[in-house]
Backbone as XML, in Angstrom:
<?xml version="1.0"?>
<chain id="A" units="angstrom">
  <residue number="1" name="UNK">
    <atom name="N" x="111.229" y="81.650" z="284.099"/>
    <atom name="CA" x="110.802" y="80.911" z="285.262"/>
    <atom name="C" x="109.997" y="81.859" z="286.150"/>
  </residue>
  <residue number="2" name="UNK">
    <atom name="N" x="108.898" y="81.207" z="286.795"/>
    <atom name="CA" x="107.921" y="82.040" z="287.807"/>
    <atom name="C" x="108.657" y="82.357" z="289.074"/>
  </residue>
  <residue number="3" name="UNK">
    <atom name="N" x="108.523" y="83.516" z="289.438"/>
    <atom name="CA" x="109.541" y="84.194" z="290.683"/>
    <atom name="C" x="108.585" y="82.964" z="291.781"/>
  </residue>
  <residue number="4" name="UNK">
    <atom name="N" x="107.379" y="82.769" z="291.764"/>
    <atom name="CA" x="106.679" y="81.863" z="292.560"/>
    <atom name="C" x="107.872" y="80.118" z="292.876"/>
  </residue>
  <residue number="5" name="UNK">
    <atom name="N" x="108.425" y="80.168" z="291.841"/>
    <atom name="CA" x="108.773" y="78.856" z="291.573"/>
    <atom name="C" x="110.678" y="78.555" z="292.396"/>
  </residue>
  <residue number="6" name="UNK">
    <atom name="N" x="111.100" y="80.264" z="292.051"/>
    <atom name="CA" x="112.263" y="80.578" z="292.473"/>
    <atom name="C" x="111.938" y="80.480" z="294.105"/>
  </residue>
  <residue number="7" name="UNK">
    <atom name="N" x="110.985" y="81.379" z="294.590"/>
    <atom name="CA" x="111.044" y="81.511" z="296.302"/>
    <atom name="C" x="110.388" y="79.930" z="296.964"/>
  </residue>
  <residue number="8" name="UNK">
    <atom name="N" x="110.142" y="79.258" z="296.232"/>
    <atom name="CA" x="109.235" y="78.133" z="296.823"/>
    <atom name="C" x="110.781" y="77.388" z="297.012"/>
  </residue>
  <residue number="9" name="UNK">
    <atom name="N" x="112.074" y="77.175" z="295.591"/>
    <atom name="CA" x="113.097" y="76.739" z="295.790"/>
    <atom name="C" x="113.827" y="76.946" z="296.641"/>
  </residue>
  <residue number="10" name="UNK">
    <atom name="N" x="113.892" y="78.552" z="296.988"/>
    <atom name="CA" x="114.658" y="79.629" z="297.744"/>
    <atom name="C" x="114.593" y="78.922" z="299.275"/>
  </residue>
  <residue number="11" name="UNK">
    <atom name="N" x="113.261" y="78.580" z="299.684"/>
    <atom name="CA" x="112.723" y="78.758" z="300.892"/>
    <atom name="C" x="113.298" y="77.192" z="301.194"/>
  </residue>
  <residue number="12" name="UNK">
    <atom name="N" x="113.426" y="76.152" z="300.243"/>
    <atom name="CA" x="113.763" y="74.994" z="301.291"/>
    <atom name="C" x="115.294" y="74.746" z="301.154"/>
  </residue>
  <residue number="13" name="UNK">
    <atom name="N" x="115.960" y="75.532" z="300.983"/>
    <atom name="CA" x="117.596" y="75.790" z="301.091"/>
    <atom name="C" x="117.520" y="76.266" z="302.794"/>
  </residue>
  <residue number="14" name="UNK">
    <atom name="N" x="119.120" y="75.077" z="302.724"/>
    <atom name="CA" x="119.692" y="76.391" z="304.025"/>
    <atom name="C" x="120.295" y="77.577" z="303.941"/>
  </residue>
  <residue number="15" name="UNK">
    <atom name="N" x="120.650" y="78.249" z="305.625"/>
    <atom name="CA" x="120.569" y="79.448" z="305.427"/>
    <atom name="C" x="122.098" y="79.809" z="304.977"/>
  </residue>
  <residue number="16" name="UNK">
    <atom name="N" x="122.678" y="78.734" z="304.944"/>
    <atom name="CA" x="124.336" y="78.769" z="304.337"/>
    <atom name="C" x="124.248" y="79.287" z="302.767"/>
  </residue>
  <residue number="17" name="UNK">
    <atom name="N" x="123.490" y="78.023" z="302.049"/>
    <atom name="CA" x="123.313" y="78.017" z="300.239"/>
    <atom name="C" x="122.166" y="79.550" z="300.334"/>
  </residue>
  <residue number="18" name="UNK">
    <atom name="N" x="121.839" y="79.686" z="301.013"/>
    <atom name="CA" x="120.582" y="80.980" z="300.810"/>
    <atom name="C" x="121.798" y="82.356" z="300.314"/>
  </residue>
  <residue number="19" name="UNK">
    <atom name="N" x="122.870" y="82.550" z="301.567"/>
    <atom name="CA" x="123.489" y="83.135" z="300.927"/>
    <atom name="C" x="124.778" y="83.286" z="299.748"/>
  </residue>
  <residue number="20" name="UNK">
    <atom name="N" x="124.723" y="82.090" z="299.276"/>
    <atom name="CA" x="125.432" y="81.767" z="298.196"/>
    <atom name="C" x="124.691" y="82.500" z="297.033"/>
  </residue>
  <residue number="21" name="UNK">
    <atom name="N" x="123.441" y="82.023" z="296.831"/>
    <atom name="CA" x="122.353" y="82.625" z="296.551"/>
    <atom name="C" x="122.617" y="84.101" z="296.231"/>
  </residue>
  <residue number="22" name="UNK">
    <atom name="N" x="122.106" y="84.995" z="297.097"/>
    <atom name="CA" x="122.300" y="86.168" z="297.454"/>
    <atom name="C" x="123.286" y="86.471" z="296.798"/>
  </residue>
  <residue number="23" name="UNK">
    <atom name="N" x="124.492" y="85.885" z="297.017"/>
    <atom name="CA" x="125.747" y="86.667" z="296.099"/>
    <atom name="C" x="125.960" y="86.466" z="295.162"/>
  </residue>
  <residue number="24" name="UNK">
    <atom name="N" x="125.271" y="85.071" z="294.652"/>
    <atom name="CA" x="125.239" y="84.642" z="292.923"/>
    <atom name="C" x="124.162" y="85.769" z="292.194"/>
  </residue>
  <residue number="25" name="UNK">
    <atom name="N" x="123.060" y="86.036" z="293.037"/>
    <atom name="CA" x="122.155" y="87.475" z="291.878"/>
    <atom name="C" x="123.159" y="88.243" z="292.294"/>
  </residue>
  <residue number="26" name="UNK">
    <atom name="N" x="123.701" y="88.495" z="293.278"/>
    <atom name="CA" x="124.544" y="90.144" z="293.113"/>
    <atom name="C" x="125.636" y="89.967" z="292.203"/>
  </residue>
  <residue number="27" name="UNK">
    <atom name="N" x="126.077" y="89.288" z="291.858"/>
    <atom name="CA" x="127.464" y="88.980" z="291.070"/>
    <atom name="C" x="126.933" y="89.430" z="289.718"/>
  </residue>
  <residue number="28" name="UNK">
    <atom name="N" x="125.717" y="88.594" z="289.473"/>
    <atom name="CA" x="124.884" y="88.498" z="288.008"/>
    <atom name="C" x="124.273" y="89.959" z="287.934"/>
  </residue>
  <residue number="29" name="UNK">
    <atom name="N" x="124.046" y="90.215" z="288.401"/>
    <atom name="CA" x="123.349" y="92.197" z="288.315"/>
    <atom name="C" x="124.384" y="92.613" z="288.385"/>
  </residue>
  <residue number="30" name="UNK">
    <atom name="N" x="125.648" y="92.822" z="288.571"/>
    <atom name="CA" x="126.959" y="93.472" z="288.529"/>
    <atom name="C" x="127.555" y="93.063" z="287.189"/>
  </residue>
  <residue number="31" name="UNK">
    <atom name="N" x="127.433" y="92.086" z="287.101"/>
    <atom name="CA" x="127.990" y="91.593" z="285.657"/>
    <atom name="C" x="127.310" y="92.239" z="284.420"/>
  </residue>
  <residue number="32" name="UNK">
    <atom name="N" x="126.596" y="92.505" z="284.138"/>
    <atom name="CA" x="126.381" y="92.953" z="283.042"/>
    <atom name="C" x="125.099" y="94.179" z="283.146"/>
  </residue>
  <residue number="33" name="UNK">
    <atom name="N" x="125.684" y="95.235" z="283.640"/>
    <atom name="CA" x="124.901" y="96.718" z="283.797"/>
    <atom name="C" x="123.880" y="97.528" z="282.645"/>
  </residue>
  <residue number="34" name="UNK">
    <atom name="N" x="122.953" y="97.072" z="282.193"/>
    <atom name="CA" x="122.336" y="98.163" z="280.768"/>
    <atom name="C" x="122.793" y="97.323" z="280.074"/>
  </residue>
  <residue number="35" name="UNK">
    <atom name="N" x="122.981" y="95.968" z="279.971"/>
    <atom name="CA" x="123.472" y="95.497" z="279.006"/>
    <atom name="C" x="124.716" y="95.569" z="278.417"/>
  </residue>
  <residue number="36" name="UNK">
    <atom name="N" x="126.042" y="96.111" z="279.048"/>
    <atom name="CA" x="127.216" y="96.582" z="278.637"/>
    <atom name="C" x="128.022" y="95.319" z="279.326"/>
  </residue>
  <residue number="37" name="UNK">
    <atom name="N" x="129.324" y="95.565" z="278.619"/>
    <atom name="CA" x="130.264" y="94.493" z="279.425"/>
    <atom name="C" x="131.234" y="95.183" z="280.136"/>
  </residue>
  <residue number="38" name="UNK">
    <atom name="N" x="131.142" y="95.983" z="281.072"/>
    <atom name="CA" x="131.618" y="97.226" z="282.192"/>
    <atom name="C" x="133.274" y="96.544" z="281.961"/>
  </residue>
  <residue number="39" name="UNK">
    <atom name="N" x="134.186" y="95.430" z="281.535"/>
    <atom name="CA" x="135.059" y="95.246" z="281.560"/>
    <atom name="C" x="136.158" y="95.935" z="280.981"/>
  </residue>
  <residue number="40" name="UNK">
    <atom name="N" x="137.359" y="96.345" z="281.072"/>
    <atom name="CA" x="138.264" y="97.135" z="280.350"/>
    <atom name="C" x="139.549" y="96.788" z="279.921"/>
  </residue>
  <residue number="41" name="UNK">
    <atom name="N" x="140.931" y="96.507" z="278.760"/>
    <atom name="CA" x="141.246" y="95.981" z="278.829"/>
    <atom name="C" x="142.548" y="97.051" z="279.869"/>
  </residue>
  <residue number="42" name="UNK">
    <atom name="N" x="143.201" y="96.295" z="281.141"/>
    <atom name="CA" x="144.534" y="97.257" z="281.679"/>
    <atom name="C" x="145.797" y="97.169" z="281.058"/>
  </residue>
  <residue number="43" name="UNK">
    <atom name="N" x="146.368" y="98.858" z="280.732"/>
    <atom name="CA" x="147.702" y="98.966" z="279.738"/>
    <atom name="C" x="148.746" y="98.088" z="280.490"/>
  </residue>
  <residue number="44" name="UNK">
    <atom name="N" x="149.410" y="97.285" z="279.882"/>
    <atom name="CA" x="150.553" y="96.514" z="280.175"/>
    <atom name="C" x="150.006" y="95.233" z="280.620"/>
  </residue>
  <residue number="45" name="UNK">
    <atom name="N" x="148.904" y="95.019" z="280.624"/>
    <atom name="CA" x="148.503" y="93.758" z="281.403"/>
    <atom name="C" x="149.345" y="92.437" z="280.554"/>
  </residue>
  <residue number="46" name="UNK">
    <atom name="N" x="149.571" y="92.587" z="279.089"/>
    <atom name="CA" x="149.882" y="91.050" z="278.369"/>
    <atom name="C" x="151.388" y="91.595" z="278.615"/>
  </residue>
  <residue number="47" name="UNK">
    <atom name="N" x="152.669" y="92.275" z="279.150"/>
    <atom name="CA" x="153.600" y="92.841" z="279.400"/>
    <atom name="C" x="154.286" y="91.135" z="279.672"/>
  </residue>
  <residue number="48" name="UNK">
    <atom name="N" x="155.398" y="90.961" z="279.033"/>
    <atom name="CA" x="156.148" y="89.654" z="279.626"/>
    <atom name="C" x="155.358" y="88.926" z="278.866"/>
  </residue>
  <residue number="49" name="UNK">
    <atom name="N" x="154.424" y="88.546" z="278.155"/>
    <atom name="CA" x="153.942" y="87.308" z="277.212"/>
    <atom name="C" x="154.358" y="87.083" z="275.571"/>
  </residue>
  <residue number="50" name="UNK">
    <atom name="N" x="154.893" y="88.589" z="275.201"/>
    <atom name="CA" x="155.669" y="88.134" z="274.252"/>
    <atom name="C" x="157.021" y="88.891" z="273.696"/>
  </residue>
  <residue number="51" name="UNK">
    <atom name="N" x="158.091" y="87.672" z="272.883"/>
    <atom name="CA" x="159.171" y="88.277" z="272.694"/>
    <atom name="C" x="159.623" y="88.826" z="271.543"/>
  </residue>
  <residue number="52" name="UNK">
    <atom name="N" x="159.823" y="89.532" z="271.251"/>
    <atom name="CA" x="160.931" y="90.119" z="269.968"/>
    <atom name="C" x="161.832" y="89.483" z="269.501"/>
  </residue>
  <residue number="53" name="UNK">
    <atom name="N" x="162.165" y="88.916" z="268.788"/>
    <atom name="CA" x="163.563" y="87.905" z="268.272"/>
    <atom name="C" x="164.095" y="89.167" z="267.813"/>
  </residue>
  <residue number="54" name="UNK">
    <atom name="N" x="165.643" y="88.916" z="268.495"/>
    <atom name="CA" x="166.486" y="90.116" z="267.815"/>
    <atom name="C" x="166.463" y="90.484" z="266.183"/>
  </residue>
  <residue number="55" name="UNK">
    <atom name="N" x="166.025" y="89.763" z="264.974"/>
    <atom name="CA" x="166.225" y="89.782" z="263.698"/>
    <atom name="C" x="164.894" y="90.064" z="263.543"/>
  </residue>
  <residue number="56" name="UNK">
    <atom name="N" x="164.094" y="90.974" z="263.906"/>
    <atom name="CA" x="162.692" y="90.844" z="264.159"/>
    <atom name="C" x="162.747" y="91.864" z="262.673"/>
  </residue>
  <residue number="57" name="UNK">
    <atom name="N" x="164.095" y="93.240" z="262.683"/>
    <atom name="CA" x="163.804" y="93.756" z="261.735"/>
    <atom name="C" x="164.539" y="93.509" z="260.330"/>
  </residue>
  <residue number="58" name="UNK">
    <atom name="N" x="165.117" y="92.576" z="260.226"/>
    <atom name="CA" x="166.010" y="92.141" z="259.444"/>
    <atom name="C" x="165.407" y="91.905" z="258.640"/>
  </residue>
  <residue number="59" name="UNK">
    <atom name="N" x="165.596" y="92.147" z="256.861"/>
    <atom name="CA" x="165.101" y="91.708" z="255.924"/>
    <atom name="C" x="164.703" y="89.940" z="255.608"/>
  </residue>
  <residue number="60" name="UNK">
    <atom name="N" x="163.099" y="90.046" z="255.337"/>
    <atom name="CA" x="163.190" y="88.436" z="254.670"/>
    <atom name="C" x="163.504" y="87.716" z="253.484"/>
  </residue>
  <residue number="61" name="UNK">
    <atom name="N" x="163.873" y="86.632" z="254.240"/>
    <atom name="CA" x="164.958" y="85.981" z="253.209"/>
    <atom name="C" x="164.019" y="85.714" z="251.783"/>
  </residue>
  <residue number="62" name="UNK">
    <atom name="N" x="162.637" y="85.386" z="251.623"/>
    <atom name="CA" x="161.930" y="85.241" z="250.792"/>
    <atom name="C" x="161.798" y="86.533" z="249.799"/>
  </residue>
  <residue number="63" name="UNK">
    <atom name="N" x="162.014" y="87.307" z="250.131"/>
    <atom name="CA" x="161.614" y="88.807" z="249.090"/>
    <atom name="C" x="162.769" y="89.492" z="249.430"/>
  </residue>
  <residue number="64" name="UNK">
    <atom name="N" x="163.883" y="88.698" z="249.411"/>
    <atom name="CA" x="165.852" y="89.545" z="248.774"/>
    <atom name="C" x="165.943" y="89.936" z="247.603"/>
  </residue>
  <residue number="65" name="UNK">
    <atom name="N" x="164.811" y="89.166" z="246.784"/>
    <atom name="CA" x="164.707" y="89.509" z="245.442"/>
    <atom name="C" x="164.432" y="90.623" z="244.635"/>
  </residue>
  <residue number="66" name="UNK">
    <atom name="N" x="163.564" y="90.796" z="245.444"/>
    <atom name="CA" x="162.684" y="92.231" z="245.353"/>
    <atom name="C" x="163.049" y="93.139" z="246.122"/>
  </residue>
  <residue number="67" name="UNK">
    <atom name="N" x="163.533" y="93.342" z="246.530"/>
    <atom name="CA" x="164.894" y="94.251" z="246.964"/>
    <atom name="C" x="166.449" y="94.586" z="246.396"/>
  </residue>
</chain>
């Protein structure tokens, strides 16, 4: 799209949505730097989403055989 076409849009917004604006390119230029996804995953974050069943190490019943 022509930057001509963006400021002609730009200009008949109010000055409320103007800065909605403003923080929607800053969000979008923050979001994705050089092309990278700057995101990381944090240790313990999935912590509490899953459980261990106590027999977790208990032999399976399908291959007793082979044992």
């Amino acid at each position: 799209m022509d930057d001509a076409i963006l400021l002609e849009k730009l200009s008949k917004l109010p000055e409320k949505l103007k800065s909605e604006v403003a923080d929607f390119v800053d969000f979008l230029t923050n979001k994705n730097v050089n092309g990278k996804d700057e995101r990381r995953p944090v240790f313990g974050s999935a912590k509490g989403m899953f459980k261990m069943m106590p027999d977790f190490d208990e032999p399976l019943e399908d291959f007793k055989e082979y044992m």
